[in-house]
Every structure is written in C-alpha cells, then in structure tokens.
DSSP file (Angstrom, degrees, kcal/mol; ACC not computed):
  #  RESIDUE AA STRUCTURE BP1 BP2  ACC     N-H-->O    O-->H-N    N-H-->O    O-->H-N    TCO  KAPPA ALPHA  PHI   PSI    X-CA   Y-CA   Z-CA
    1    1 A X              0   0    0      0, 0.0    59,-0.2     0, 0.0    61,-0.1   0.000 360.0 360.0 360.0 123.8  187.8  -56.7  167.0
    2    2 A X     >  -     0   0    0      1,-0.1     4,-1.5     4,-0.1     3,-0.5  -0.442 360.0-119.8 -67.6 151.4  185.5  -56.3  163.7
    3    3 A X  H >> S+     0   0    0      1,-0.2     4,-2.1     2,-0.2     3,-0.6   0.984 114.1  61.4 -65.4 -62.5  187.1  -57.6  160.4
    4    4 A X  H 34 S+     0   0    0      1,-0.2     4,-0.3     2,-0.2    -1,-0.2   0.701 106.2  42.5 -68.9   3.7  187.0  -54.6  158.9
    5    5 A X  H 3> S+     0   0    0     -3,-0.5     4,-3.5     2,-0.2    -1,-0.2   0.763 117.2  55.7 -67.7 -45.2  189.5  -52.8  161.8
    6    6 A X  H <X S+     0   0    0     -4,-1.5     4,-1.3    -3,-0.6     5,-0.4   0.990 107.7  42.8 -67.6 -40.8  191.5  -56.2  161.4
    7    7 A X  H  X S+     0   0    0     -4,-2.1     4,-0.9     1,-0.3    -1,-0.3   0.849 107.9  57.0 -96.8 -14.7  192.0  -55.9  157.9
    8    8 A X  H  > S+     0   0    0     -5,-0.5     4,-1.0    -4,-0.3    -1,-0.3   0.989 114.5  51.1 -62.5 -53.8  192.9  -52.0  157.9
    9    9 A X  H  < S+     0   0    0     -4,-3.5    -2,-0.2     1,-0.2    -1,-0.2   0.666  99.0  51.9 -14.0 -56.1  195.5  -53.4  160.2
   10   10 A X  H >< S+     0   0    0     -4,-1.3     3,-3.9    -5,-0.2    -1,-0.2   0.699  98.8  80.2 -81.5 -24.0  197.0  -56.0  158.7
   11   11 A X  H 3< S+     0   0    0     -4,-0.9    -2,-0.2    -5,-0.4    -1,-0.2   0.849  92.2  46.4 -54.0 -34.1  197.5  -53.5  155.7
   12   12 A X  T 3< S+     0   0    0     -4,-1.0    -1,-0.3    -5,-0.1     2,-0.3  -0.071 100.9  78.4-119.8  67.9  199.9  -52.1  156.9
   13   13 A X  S <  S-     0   0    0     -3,-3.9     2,-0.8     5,-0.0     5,-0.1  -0.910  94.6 -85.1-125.5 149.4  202.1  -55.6  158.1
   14   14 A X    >   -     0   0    0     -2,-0.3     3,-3.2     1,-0.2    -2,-0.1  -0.629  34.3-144.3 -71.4 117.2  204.0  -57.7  155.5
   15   15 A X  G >  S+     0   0    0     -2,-0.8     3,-2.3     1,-0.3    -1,-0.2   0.784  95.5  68.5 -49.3 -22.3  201.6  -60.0  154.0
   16   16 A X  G 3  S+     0   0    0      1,-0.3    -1,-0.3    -3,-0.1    -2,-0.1   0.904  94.3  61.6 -72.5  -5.6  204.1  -62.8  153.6
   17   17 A X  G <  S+     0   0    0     -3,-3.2    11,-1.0    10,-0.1     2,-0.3   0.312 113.0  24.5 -95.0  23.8  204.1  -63.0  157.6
   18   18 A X  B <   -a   28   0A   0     -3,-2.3     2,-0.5     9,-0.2    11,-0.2  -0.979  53.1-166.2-169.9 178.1  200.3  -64.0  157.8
   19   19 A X        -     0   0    0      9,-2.5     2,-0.7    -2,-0.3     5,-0.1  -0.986   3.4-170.2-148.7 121.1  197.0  -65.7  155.9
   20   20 A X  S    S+     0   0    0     -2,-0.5     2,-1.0     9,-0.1    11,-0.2  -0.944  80.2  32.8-120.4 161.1  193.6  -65.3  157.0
   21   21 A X  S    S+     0   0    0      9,-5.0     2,-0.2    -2,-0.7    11,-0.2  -0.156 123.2   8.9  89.0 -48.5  191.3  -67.9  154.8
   22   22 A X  S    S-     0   0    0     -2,-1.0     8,-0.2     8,-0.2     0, 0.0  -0.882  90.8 -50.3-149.0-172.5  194.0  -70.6  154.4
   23   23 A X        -     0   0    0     -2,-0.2     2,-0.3     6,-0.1    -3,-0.1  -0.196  36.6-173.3 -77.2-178.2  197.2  -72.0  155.0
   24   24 A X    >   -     0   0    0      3,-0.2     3,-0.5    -5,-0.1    18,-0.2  -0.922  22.9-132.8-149.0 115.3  200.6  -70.3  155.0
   25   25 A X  T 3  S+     0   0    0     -2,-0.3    18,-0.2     1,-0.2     3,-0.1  -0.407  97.3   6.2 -43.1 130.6  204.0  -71.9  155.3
   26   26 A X  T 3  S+     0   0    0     16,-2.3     2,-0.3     1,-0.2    -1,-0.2   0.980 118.3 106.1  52.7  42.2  206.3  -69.8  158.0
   27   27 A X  E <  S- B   0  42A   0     15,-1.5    15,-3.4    -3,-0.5     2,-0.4  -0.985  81.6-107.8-149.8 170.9  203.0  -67.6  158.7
   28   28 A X  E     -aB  18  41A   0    -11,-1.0    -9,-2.5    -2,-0.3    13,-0.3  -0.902  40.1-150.4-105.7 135.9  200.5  -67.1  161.2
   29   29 A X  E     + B   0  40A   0     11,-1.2    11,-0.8    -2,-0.4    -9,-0.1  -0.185  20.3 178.0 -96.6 162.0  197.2  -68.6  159.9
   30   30 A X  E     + B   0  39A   0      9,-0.2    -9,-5.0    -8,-0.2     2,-0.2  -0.527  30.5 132.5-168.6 100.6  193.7  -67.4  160.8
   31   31 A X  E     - B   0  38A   0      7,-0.6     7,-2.4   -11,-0.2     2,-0.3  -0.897  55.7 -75.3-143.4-172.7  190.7  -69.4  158.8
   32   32 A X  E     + B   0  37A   0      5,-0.2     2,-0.5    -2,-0.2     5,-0.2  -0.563  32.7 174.6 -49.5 103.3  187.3  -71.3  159.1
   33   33 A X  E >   - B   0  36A   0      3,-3.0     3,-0.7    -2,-0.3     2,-0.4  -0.575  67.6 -60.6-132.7 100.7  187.5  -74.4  160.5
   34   34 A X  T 3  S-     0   0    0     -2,-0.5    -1,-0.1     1,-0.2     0, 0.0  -0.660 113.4 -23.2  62.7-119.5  183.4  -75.5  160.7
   35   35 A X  T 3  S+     0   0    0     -2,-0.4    -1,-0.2    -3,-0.1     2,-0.1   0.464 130.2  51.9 -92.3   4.2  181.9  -73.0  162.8
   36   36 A X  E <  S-B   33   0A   0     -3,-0.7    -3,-3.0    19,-0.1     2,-0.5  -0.393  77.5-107.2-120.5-167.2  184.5  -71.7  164.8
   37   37 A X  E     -BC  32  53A   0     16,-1.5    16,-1.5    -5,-0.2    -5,-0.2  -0.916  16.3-150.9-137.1 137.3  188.0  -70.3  164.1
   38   38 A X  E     -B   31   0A   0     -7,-2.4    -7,-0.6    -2,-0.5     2,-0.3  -0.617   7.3-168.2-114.0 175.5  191.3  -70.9  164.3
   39   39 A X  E     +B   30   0A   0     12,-0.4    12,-2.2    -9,-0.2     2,-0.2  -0.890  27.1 138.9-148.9 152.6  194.5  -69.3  164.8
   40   40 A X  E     -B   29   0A   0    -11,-0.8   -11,-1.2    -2,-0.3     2,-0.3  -0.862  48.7-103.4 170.3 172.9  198.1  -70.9  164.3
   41   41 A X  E     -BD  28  48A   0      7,-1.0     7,-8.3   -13,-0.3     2,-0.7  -0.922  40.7-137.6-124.8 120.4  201.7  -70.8  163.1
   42   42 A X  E     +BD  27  47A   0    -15,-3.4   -16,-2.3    -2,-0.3   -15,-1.5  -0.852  38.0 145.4-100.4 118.7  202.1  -72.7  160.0
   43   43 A X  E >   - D   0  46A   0      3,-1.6     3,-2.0    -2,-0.7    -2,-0.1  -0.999  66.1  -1.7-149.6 147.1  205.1  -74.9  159.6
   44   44 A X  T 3  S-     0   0    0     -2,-0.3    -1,-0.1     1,-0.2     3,-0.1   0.850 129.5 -55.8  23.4  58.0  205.6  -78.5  157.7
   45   45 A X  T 3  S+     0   0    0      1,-0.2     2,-0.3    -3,-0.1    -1,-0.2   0.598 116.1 129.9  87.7   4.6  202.1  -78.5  156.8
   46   46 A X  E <   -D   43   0A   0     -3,-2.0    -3,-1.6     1,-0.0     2,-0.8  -0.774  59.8-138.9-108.4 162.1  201.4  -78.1  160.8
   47   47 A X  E     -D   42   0A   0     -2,-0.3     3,-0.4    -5,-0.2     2,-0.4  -0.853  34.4-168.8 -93.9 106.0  199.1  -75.7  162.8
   48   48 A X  E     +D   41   0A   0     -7,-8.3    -7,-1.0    -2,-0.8     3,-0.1  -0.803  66.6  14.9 -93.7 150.5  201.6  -74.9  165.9
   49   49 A X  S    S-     0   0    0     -2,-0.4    -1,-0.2    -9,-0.1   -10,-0.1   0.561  91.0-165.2  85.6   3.3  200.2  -73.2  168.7
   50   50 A X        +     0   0    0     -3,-0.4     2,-0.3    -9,-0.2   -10,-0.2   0.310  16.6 173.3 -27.8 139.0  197.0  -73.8  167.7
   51   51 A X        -     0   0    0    -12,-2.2     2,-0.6    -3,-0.1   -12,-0.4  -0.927  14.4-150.2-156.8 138.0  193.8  -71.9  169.1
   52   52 A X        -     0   0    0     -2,-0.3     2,-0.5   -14,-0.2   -14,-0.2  -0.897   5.0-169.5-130.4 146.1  189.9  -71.8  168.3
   53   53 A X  B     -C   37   0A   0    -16,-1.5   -16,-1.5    -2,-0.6     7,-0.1  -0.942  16.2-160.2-138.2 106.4  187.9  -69.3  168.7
   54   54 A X  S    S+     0   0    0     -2,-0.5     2,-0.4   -18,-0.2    -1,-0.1   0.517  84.8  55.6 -96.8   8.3  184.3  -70.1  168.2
   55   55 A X  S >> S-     0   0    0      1,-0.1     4,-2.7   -18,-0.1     3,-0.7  -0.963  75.5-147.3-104.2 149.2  183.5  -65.8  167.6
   56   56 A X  H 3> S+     0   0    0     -2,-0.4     4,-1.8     1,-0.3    -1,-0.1   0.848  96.3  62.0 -91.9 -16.5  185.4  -64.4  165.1
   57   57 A X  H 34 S+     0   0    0      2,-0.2    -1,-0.3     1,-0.2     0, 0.0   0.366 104.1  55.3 -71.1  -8.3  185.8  -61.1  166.5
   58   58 A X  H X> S+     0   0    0     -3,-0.7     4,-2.8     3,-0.1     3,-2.3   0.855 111.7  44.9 -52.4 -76.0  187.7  -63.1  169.4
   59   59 A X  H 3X S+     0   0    0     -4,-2.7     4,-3.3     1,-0.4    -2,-0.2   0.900 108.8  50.9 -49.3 -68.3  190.1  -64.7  166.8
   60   60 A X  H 3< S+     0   0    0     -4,-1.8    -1,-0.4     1,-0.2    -3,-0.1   0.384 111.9  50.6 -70.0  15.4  190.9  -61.7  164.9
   61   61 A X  H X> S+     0   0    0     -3,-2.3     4,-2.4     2,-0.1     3,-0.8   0.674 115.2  44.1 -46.5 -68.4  191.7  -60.0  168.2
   62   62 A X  H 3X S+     0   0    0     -4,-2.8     4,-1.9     1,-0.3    -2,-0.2   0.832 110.9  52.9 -61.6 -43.6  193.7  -62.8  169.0
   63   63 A X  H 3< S+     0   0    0     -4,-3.3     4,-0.4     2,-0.2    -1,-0.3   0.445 108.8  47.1 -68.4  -8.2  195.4  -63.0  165.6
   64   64 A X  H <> S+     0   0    0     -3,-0.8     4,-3.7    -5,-0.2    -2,-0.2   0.625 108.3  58.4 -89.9 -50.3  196.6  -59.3  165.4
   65   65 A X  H  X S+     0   0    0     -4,-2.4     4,-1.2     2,-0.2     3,-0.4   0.965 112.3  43.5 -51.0 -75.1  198.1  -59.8  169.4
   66   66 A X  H  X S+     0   0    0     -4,-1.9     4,-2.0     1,-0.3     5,-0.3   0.751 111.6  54.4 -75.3 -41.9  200.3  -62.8  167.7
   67   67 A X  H  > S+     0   0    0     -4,-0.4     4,-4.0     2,-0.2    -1,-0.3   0.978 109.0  44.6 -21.8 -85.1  201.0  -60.6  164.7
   68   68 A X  H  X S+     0   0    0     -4,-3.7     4,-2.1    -3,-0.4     5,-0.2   0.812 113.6  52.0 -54.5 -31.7  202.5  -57.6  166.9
   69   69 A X  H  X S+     0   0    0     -4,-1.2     4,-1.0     1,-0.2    -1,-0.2   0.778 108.0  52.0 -62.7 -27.7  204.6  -60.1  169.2
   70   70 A X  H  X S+     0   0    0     -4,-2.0     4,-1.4    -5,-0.3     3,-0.3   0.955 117.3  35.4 -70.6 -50.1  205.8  -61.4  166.3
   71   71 A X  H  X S+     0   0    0     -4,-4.0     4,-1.9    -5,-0.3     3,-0.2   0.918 117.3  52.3 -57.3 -29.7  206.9  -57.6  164.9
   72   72 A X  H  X S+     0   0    0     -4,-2.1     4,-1.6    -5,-0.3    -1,-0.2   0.720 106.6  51.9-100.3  -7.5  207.8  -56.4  168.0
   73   73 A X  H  X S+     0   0    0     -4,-1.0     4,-1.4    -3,-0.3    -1,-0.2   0.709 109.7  47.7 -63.4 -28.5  210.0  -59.3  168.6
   74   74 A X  H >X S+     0   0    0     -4,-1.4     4,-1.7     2,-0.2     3,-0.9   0.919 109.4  59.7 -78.3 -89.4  212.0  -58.9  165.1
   75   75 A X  H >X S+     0   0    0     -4,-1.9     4,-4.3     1,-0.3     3,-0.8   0.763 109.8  39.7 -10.4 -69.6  212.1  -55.2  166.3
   76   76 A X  H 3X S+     0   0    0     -4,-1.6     4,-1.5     1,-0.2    -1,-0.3   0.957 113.3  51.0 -65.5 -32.5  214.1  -56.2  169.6
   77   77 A X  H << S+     0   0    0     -4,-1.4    -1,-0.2    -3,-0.9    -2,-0.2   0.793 110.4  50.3 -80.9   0.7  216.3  -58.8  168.1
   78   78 A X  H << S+     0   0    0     -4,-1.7    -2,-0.2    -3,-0.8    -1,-0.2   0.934 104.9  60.9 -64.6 -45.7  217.4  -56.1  165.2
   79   79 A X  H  <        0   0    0     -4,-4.3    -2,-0.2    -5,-0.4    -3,-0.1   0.825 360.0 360.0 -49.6 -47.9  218.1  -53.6  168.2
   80   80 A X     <        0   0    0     -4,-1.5    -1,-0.3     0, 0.0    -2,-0.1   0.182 360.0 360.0 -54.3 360.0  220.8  -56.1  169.6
C-alpha cells in the first residue's frame, strides 16, 4: 500500500488509536527502525506484537490490517 493511500486512510480513524513516526502509549505504532519498519502495539514503554517489515509499502499494509481489527473489534463488542 503507497503512503499516500495509507495516510488518506488513517484520516478518517481516531488519531489517538495509532502513531506512525514514533511511539504511542495504548496505540498501534508504525516507525523507522534503521532500514526497515516496524509495526507494534505500544504499552509500558513496550512494542507488543511486534513485526518488521523491511518495505514500507508491506508495513503500512500491515499497519492499516491491525487498525481495522482493532475497529472492527470495538464495533462487535459495542454490538453485544
């Protein structure tokens, strides 16, 4: 996925549930980390889930999937 698709994307998500470029407490992370990229859930200062993605058009692919499971998870436990 090209960055500029991902970030038309994200635009319309609530920013406080992700960070691309750095960390994010209780968000899903997506930054530089040397030449590759990573993807995570940040909590206490940790990357969980961690994944790296040496193309970024992998990663923001990857980071957008973890995005919508997160929304569409919220979705189902409102429904309940």
């Amino acid at each position: 996925m090209k960055t500029q698709v991902l970030e038309q994307l994200l635009a319309k998500l609530d920013p406080a549930s992700y960070s691309v470029g750095q960390y994010k407490e209780h968000a899903y992370c997506m930054q530089k980390k040397g030449a590759n990229w990573e993807v995570f859930y940040g909590k206490n200062s940790l990357h969980l889930g961690s994944r790296t993605f040496a193309n970024q058009e992998e990663a923001n692919k990857y980071f957008y999937r973890m995005l919508m499971e997160k929304v569409n998870q919220q979705v189902i436990n409102h429904g309940n």
